[in-house]
N, C-alpha and C positions, 0 to 999 in steps of 0.2 A: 475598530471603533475607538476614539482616544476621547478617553474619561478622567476626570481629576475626583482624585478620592482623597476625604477627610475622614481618618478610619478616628474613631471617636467610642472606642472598645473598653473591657473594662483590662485596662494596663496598668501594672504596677507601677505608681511614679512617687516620687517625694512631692509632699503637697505642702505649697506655701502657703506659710501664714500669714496676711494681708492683717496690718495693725491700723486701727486708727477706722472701723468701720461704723458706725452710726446704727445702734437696730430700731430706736424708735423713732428718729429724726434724722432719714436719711438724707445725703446730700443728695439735689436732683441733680444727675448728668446723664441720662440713659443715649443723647446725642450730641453730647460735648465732652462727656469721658468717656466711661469705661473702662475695664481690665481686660487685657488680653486674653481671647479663648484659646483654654489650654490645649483644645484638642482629643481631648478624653473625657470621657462621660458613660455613665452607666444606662441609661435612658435617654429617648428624645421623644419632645411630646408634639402637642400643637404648631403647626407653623402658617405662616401668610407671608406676603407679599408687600415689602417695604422700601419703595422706591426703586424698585426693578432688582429687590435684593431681596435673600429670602432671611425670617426672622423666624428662629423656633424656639420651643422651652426645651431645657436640658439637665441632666440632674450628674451634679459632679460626681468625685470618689468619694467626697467626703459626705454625700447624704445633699448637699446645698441644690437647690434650684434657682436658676440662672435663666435667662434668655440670651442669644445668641443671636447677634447682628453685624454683620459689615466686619465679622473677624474679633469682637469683642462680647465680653459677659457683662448684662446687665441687671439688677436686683439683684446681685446676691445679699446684697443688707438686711432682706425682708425673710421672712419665716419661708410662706410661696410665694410663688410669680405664674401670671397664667396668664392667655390668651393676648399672643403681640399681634398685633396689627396697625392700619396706618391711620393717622385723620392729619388731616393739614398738613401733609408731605413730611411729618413725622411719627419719628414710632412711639408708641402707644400700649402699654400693658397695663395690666390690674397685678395687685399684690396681699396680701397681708402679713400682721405681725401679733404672737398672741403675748399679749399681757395680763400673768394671771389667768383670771377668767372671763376676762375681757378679748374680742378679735376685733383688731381695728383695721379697717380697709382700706386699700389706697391707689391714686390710679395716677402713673406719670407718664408725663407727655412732653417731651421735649425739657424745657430749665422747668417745669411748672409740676407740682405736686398736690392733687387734692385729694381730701380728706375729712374728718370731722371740723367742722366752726360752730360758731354758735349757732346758728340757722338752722344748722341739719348734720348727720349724722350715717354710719353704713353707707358710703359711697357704693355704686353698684357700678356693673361692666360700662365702658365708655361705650357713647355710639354717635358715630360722625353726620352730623348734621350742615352741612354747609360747608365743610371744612374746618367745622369747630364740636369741641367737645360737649357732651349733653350726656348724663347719666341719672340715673335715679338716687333721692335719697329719702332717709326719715326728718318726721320736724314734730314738733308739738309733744314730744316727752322727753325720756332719757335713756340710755342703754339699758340701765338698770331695770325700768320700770317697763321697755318693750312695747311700751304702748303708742308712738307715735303712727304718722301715716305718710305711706311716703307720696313724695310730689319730685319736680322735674328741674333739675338746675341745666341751664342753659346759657350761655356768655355769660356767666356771674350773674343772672336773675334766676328766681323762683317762680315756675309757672304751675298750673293745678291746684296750689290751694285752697280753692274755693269749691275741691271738689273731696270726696272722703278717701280717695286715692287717686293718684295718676302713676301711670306705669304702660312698658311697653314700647318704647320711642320708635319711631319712624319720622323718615323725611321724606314730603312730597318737591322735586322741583326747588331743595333746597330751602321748603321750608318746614318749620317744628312740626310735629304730630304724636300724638298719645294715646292711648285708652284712658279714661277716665271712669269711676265708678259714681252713684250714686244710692245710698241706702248703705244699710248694716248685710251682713250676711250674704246674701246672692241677689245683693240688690243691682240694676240695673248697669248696665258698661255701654260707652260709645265712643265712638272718634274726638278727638278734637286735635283740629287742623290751625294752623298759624290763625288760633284762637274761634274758629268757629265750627259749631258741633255739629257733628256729623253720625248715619247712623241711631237717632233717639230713636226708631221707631221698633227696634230690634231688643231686646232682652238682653243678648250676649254679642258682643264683636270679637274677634277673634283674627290674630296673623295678615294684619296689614300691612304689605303691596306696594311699590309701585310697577307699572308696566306701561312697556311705553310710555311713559312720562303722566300716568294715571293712576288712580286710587284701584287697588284692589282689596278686598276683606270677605271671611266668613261672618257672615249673622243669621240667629236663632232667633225665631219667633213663634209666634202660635197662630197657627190658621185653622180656621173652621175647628177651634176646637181640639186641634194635634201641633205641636211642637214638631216644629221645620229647621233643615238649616240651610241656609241660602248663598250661593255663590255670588258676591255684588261686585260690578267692574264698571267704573266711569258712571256708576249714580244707576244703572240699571241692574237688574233684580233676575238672577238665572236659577232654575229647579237643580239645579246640577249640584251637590253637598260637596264640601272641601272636607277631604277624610284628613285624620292624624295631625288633626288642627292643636295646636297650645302653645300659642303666642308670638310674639313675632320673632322671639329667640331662634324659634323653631319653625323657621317660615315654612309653611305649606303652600305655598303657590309662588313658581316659578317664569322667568320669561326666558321662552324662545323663539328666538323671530319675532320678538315684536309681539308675540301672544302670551296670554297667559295659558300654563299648563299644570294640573294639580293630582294626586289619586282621588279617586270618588269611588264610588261605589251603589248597586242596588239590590234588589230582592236577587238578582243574580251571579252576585261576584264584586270584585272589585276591579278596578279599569282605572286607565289614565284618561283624564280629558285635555285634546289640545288640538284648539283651532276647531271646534262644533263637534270633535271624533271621539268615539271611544274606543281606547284600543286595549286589545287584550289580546299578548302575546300566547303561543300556543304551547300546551304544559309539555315541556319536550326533556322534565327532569325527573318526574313521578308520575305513576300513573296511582298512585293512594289518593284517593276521594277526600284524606282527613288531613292531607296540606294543601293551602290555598296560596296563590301568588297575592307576594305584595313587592311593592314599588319602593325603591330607593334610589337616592340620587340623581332626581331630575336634572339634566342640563342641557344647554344650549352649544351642539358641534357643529361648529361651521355653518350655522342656521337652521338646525335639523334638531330634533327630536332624539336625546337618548336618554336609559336610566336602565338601572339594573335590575334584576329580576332573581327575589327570591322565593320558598316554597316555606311557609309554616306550619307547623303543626296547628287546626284550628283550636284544639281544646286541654292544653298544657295545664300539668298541676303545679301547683308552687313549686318553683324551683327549677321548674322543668320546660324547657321551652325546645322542643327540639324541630331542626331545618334541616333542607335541602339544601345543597346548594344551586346558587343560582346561575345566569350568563346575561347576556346583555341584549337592550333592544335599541336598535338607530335607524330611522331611516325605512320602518316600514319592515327592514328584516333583522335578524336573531344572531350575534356572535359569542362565539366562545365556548359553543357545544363540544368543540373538539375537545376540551381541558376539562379537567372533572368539575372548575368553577372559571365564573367570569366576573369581575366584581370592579365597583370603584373608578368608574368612567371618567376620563379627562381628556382635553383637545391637544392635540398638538400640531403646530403648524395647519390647521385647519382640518385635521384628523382624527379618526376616531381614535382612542388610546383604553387601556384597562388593562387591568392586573388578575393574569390570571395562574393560577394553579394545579400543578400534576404531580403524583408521587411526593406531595407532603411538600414541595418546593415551587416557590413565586420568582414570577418572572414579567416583564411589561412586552403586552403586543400591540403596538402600531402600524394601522393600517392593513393588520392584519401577516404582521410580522413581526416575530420575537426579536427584540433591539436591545433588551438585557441580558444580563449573565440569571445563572438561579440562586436564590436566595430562600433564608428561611423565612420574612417575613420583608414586605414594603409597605411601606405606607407615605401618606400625604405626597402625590406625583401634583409636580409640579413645572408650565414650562413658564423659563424667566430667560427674555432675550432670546426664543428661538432655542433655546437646550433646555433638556429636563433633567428636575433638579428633585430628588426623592431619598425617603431616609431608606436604608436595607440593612438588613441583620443575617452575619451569617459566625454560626456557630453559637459563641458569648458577645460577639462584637459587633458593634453600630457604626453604619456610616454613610456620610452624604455623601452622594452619589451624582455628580453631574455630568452629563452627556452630550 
């Protein structure tokens, strides 16, 4: 199997000193310069997918946090750098720098850097909207005084205003979408769509959706007297609760095929719903009554249904959270029972893929075949272009791993 590795360990090297670097007014070039990746790095964090190339955060010898793109280092001027990604066919991270006792946030995108202005203040994570940039910020006070509220910049306008917060972005079919609140305190939240409100009749909206080219969201309300939460897709109203809901950061409802699929739960357990089913994989890792299956990482393989399956303890004291481990579900049946865990589901070539573990060492099976070496730890498996592309750690040293 012929692999190109970028061993990215922690190695002794003489570390250059780069004169002339900007920390509170950096120059933007994150895709017009750059500094060459050294290759060596003590950590690697977060990565995505930026023009068929992969982008990750990385943290040098010297302590510095970088991103890593197309063979160069991007941020290191700023304090951190976190989460790259793409919008408008470039790449795209958030950063900050602290001053004092001040943290000022910043997010660049190609020659373009935004930041505090006069308008608004705390730039929040980008989120691609059209192909363009759209984040949260504060308006109506000052750092100092922490009083303002935040609203929604979008192509260089201000939209939400008019409401006591907007937050949450989403895009339908390419166009804007928000949470919007109304009232002090737990006062009411609902949609709003390329300007029209959606959702009033609900109390709380919660992790909107799209699927298939359609509005999905949780919403709370009070029926007969009891507080409900309701599965809502294309404007109709399902009994079916979206579990592990809190916001769209953390979207809880997924598509596959074309469906939406979520964890839910009733007086019986919890379950995935997808496509009118409930399914609940059979507990083949405990037989203790006091850990319960829950659901992580739903996706969509080659049109089919997978997510991993772990066991929790249900009633954990602070601090204390102890599991099972878990294996995987696709397709109606169970893998990765052979390995002590199965975890972390990805496609490849139209394939099932996950990472799983024996004897304290990770390894990736496709298709139901081992196609890695063993490592002590992988993470973020990724295919770009038909090969996979994943960080691995073995011993003290990190490294990407393409196949």
């Amino acid at each position: 199997m012929k692999k190109t590795i970028l061993i990215v360990g922690v190695i002794v090297i003489i570390a250059i000193v780069i004169a002339g670097i900007y920390l509170y007014n950096p120059e933007p070039t994150p895709n017009g310069g750059g500094k060459e990746a050294s290759g060596t790095y003590t950590q690697l964090g977060r990565s995505s997918i930026v023009n068929g190339k992969l982008a990750y955060q990385a943290t040098t010898l010297t302590g510095n946090e970088v991103i890593i793109y197309d063979g160069k280092e991007y941020g290191g001027e700023y304090d951190k750098v976190y989460k790259p990604n793409e919008i408008g066919g470039k790449l795209v991270y958030s950063s900050y720098n602290k001053e004092g006792s001040e943290t000022v946030y910043y997010i660049i995108h190609g020659d373009k850097i935004y930041t505090d202005t006069e308008e608004y203040y705390s730039v929040s994570y980008p989120v691609d909207v059209n192909g363009k940039i759209a984040f949260e910020a504060y308006v109506g006070g000052t750092k100092a005084e922490a009083n303002g509220k935040s609203v929604i910049v979008y192509d260089g306008k201000i939209y939400g205003n008019e409401y006591d917060w907007a937050s949450e972005i989403f895009s339908v079919n390419g166009k804007l979408g928000y949470i919007a609140k109304e009232g002090s305190g737990t006062g009411n939240t609902f949609l709003v769509l390329d300007g029209e409100e959606i959702g009033r009749e609900y109390r709380h909206v919660y992790s909107p959706v799209v699927i298939n080219g359609k509005l999905a969201y949780t919403g709370y309300k009070q029926v007969d007297g009891d507080w409900k939460y309701f599965f809502v897709y294309d404007g109709q109203e399902f009994d079916t609760p979206v579990s592990r809901v809190g916001g769209y950061r953390s979207i809880a409802i997924f598509e596959v095929n074309g469906k939406p699929a979520f964890t839910s739960g009733d007086e019986s357990g919890s379950f995935v719903y997808y496509d009118g089913n409930e399914i609940r994989p059979a507990n083949h890792r405990t037989t203790d009554d006091s850990f319960t299956p829950v659901y992580y990482g739903i996706k969509d393989i080659g049109g089919k249904l997978a997510f991993e399956v772990r066991y929790e303890y249900c009633c954990p004291v602070m601090g204390d959270n102890p599991t099972v481990e878990g294996f995987v579900y696709y397709d109606g049946k169970e893998y990765g029972l052979e390995y002590d865990s199965a975890s972390s589901v990805f496609e490849s070539n139209g394939k099932l893929g996950y990472i799983a573990q024996d004897d304290g060492k990770e390894f990736i099976v496709v298709d139901g075949q081992v196609v890695s070496e063993e490592y002590n730890d992988i993470s973020f498996v990724k295919e770009i272009n038909g090969k996979l592309v994943y960080s691995a750690k073995k011993g003290v040293s990190y490294s990407i791993i393409e196949q």
